[in-house]
N, C-alpha and C positions, 0 to 999 in steps of 0.2 A: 761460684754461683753467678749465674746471668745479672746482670745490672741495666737498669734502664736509666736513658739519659737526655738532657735539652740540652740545645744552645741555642744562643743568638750571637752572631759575631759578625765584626762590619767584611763587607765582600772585599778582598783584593785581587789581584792578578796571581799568587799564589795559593789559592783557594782553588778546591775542584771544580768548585760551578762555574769557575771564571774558566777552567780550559776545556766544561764543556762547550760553553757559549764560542768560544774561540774556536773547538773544533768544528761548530756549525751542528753539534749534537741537541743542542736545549729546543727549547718551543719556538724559536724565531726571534723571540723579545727579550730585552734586558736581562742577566741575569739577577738574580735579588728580590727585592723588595727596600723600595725607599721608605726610610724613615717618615718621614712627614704622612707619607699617605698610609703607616700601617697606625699611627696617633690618629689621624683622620677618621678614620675605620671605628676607630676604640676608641672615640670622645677623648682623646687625648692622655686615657691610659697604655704607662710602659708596658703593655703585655702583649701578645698574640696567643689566637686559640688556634691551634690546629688540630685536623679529623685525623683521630690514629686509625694507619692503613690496619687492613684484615692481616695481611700476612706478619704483622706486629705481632699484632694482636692474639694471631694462632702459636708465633715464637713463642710469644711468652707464657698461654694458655700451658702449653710442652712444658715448658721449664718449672713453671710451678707447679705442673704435675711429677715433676722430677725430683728435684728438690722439696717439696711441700714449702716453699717459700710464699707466704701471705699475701708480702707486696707485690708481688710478680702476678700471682691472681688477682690482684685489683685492678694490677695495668691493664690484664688481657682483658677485662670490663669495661674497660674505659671507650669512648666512641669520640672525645676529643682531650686533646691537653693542652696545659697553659703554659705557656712559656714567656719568662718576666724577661722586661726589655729594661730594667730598672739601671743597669751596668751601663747600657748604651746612652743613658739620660747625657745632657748638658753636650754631646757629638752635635755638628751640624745635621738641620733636618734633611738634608738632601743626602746625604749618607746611603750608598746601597747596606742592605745585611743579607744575610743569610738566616735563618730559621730551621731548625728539624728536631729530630729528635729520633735516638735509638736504639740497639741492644747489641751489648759486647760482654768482655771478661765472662764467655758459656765455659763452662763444666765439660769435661770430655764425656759425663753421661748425657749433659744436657745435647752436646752437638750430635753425639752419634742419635738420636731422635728426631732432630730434625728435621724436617724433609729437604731433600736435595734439587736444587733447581738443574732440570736434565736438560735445560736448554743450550744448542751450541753458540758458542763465544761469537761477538760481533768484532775484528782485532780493533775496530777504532773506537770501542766502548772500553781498551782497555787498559789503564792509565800505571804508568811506571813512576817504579819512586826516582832518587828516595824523597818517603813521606815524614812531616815533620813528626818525629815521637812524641813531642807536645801537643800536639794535635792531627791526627792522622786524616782529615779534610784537606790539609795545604800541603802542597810540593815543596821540595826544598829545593833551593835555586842556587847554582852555583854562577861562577863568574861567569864563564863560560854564555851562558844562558841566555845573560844580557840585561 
């Protein structure tokens, strides 16, 4: 059954958003968000709110019509989520991180349902592992690599 999930974890140079910014793919600016200025933000609580995208949103709608899974209808309701920075306390505030959140471990019913993105492939959007199986955000780095 689909699963929805948050993190907040500090940014490294093995992280994907680090080889977007590297590849010249991201917004121009920084990757992340600095700690200090997401406290700033939140009077100085560990959290961030983020606006769940629609196409979340429609995943999950799918899926809990698939499965008749309760919480999966709550998610597809939701228009933002909280995601606690509570783990990240006591790091320096200057700390880049990373924030999101999203949906995996689908159902082979739940996938065959979902709509297919028929867009064609951009090759510099598209990133090789191997990915760490502890976390499928960061690359695994071999010596090599540097």
């Amino acid at each position: 059954m689909a699963r929805f999930y948050t993190f907040a974890e500090v940014l490294t140079p093995e992280h994907i958003q680090w080889e977007v910014h590297a590849r010249g793919l991201g917004c121009g600016r920084e990757p992340g968000l600095v700690l200090h200025e997401v406290l700033d933000r939140n009077g100085g609580r560990y959290e961030i709110r983020m606006p769940v995208d629609e196409r979340i949103r429609e995943q999950a709608r799918i899926c809990a019509q698939v499965s008749g899974d309760e919480e999966m209808a709550r998610i597809a309701s939701l228009s933002e989520v909280t995601i606690s920075l509570e783990h990240l306390r006591g790091l320096d505030p200057g700390t880049r991180i990373v924030c999101g959140y999203g949906l995996e471990d689908f159902t082979d019913a739940e996938r065959g349902r979902l709509p297919r993105i028929e867009d064609p492939v951009d090759p510099a959007r598209v990133f090789e592992g191997p990915f760490d199986p502890a976390n499928p955000r960061r690359i695994l780095r071999t010596s090599a690599d540097g």
